[in-house]
N, C-alpha and C positions, 0 to 999 in steps of 0.2 A: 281480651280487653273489650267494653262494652262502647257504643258510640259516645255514649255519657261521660268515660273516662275519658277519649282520645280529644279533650279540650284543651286548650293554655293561652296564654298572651303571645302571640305572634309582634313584635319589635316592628315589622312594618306595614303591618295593618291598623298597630296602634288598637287591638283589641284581643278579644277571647275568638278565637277560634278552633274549629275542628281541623284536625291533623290524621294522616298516616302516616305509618313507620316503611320505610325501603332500605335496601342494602347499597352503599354507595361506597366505590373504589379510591381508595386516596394511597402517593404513595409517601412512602415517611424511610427520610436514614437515620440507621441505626448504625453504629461503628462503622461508620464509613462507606456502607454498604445499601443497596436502595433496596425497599421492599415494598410490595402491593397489596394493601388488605380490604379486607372486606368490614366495613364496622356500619350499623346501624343510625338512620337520620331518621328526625322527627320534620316532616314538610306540611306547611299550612293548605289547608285546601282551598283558599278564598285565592294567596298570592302567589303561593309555589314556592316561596321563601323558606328554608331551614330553621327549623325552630328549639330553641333550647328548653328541656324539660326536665323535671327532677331526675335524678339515676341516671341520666343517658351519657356523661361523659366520664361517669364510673365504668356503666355498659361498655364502651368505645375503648376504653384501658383495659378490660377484661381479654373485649374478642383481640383488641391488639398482641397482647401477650403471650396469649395462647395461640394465635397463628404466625406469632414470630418462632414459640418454642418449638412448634410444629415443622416450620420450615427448616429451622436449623436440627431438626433431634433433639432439643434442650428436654430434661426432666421438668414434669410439672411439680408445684408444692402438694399434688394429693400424690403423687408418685413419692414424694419422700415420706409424708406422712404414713404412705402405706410399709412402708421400708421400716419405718420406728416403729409400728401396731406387730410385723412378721415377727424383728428380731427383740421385741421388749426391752427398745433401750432408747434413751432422753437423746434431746437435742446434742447439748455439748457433747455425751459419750459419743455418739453416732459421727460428729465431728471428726475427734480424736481417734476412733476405729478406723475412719475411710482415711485417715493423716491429713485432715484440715486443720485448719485454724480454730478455736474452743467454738468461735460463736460465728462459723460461719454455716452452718445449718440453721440457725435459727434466721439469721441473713435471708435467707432463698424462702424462709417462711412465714418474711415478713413481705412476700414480694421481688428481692431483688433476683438478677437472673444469673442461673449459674454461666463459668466458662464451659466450652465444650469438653475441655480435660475434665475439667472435675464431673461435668454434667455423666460424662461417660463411666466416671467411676462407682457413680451413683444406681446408673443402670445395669452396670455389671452386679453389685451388691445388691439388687433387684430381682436381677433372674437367676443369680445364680449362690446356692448356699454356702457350695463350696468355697467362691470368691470370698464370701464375709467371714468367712471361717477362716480364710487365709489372712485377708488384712486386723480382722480380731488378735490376729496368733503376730501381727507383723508391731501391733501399736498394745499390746498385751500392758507393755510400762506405763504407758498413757492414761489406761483406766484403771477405775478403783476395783477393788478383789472384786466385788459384788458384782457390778456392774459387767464385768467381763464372765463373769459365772453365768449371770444368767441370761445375757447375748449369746453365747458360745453354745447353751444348751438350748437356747430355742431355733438357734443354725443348725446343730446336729438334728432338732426332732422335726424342723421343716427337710430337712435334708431326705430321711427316713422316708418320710410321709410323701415324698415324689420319689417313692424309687423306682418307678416304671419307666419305661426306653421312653429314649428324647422322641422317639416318634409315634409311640403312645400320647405322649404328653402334645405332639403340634397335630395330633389328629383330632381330641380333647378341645384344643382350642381353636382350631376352627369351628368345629360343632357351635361353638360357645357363640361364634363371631359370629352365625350364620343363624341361628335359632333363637330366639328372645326369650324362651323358657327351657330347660330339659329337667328333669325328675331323674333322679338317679338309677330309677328300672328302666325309663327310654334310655338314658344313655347308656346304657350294657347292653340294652340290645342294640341299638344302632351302631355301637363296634360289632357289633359279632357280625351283623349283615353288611358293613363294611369290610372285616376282611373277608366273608364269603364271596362277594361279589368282587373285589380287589384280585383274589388270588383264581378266581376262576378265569375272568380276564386277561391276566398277564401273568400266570401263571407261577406264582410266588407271592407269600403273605406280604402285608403290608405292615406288619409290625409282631414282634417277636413273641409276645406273651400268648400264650395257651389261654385258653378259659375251660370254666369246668361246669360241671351238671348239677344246675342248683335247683329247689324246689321251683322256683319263679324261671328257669330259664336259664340259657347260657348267661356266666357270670366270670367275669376277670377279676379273681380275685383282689388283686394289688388296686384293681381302681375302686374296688367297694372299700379296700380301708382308708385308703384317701378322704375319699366321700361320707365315710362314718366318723372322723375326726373333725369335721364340718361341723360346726351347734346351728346353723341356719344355713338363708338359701348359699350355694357356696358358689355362685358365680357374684354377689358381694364380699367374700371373704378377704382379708386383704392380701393372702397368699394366693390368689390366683394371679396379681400382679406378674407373679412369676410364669403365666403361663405367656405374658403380653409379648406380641410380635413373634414368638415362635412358631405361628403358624403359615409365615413368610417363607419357610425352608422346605414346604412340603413340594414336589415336584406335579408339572401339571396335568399329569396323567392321576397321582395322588389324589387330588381335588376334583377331577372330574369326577372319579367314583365316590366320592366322598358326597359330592353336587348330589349324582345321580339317587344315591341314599337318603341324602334329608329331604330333597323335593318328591322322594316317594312315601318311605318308610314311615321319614319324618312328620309325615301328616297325620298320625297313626298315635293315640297316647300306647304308653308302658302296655298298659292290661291289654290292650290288642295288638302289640308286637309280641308279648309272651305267649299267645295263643299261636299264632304263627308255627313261632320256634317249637310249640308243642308239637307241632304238626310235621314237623322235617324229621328226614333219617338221622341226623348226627343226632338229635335227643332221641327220637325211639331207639335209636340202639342204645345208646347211654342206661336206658330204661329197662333194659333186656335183663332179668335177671333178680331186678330191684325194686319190679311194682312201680307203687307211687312213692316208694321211701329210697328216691336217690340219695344217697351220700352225696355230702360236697365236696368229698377227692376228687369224683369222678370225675376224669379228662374228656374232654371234646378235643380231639389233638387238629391240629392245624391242617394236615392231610384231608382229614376225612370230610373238614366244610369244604375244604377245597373241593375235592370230589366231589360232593353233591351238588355244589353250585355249579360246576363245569355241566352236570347233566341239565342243570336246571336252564344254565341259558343256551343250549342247544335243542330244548324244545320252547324257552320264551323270547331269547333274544334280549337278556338281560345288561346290553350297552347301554341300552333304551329308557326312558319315561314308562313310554306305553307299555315295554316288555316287563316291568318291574311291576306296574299297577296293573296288567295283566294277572300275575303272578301275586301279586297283593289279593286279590279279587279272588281268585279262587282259593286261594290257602284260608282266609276267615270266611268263606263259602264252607268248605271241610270243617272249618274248627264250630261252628254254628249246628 
């Protein structure tokens, strides 16, 4: 906002004045219960007085709401809206599916706040496909033929479409949390250099899927079909909803290495991580045999990264920042 704009009638100056906006603590009960937020004030610069401005006590109900829902775990209304975009089904049905009331989803989307039971059920039907597939199958009477038809089948094809281990999927979303952009070549390679450097360190993979020898580079297959069912960027998608908060389960040896990868690797676009992996034993073996015309059978098995990153960080010291950008440094040194 421009100093131009930051003007209004200040009530005790009795004129037009110029204003800043600061964050001020107020606490307010709600069900009986005290709570402290943070909402936004407009202060006159002449008196120091609080000043009312257009939008700002819209603004002030906004951040209220959402740091009440925050506090308590309540779902937001883009949390359900995203809920009705995964399984293609209307307000009242989605109702009647979760066994509410007809019109208490539209309720919570006009504004009001859910209770913590129902809020909870909502979040289950959120992350999980399986859940919506059970209470679909539970209020089946409830809804019209259609309507349950085609709820049921966008539960089964969301379902499908994350069939990769739960810890694939909380490894996925941390990346997500922690990176503002990835391209779906960076994110293949920076699993693969996560479980290398995972499994070299502690000496067992950090998640179960194989990947295999693709033209571009190690590729896990299951997360490229995920990722090709995407029509845009797919960290808007509304089915990543479902990756939300799963990356709270990871343990914190997990995330170190994880840390350790994206403040390396992660600095790195796709086409310079694939050059790398070109560069390592697990693809020239893969390579042995097959030219530059790898099949996309071919297995990179889980042992053999292990293996080589064990070597690797016994001469870089791959716990490290420095040992990993070390190791960066000369491997697109080779691929150059």
């Amino acid at each position: 906002m421009t100093e131009k704009e930051r003007r209004d009638f200040c009530i005790e100056c009795r004129k037009e004045t110029e204003y800043y906006l600061q964050k001020k603590k107020i606490v307010k009960k709600i069900r009986d219960k005290d709570y402290t937020f943070g909402i936004t004030v407009a202060v006159c610069v002449d008196c120091g007085a609080e000043m009312s401005i257009p939008g700002l006590i819209d603004k002030n109900v906004q951040e209220i709401d959402e740091q009440y829902r925050t506090a308590e775990g309540i779902v937001t209304m883009d949390d359900i809206e995203r809920l009705m975009k995964i399984y293609k089904i209307g307000k009242a049905p989605l109702s009647l599916a979760l066994g509410f009331g007809e019109v208490t989803v539209a309720r919570y989307l006009e504004g009001q706040v859910p209770s913590k039971e129902y809020s909870d059920i909502i979040k289950a039907a959120l992350s999980s496909p399986a859940y919506m597939k059970q209470k679909l199958t539970e209020n089946r009477e409830k809804l019209t033929a259609a309507a349950y038809r085609k709820a049921l089948a966008a539960a089964e094809s969301t379902a499908r479409l994350f069939s990769v281990s739960d810890k694939m999927l909380r490894v996925i979303a941390y990346i997500f949390e922690k990176l503002e952009e990835v391209t779906p070549l960076m994110l293949q390679k920076l699993l693969y250099f996560i479980q290398g450097v995972y499994s070299a360190l502690y000496g067992k993979p950090i998640f179960e899927e194989d990947c295999r020898a693709w033209v571009h580079g190690p590729v896990y297959p299951e997360v490229y079909d995920l990722f090709r069912d995407f029509k845009y960027n797919p960290i808007d998608d509304a089915r990543f909803a479902l990756l939300k908060g799963t990356a709270g389960a990871l343990t914190k040896d997990e995330k170190r290495v994880i840390d350790l990868v994206l403040n390396t690797f992660g600095m790195y676009s796709g086409k310079a991580l694939e050059k790398i992996t070109h560069n390592e034993d697990p693809w020239i073996e893969a390579r042995k045999g097959y030219g530059s015309s790898i099949p996309s059978s071919e297995l990179l098995p889980k042992e053999r990264i292990m293996k080589y990153y064990i070597l690797i960080n016994q001469k870089y010291g791959i716990d490290t920042e420095d040992g990993l950008r070390t190791y960066i440094h000369d491997m697109l040194d080779k691929a150059s």
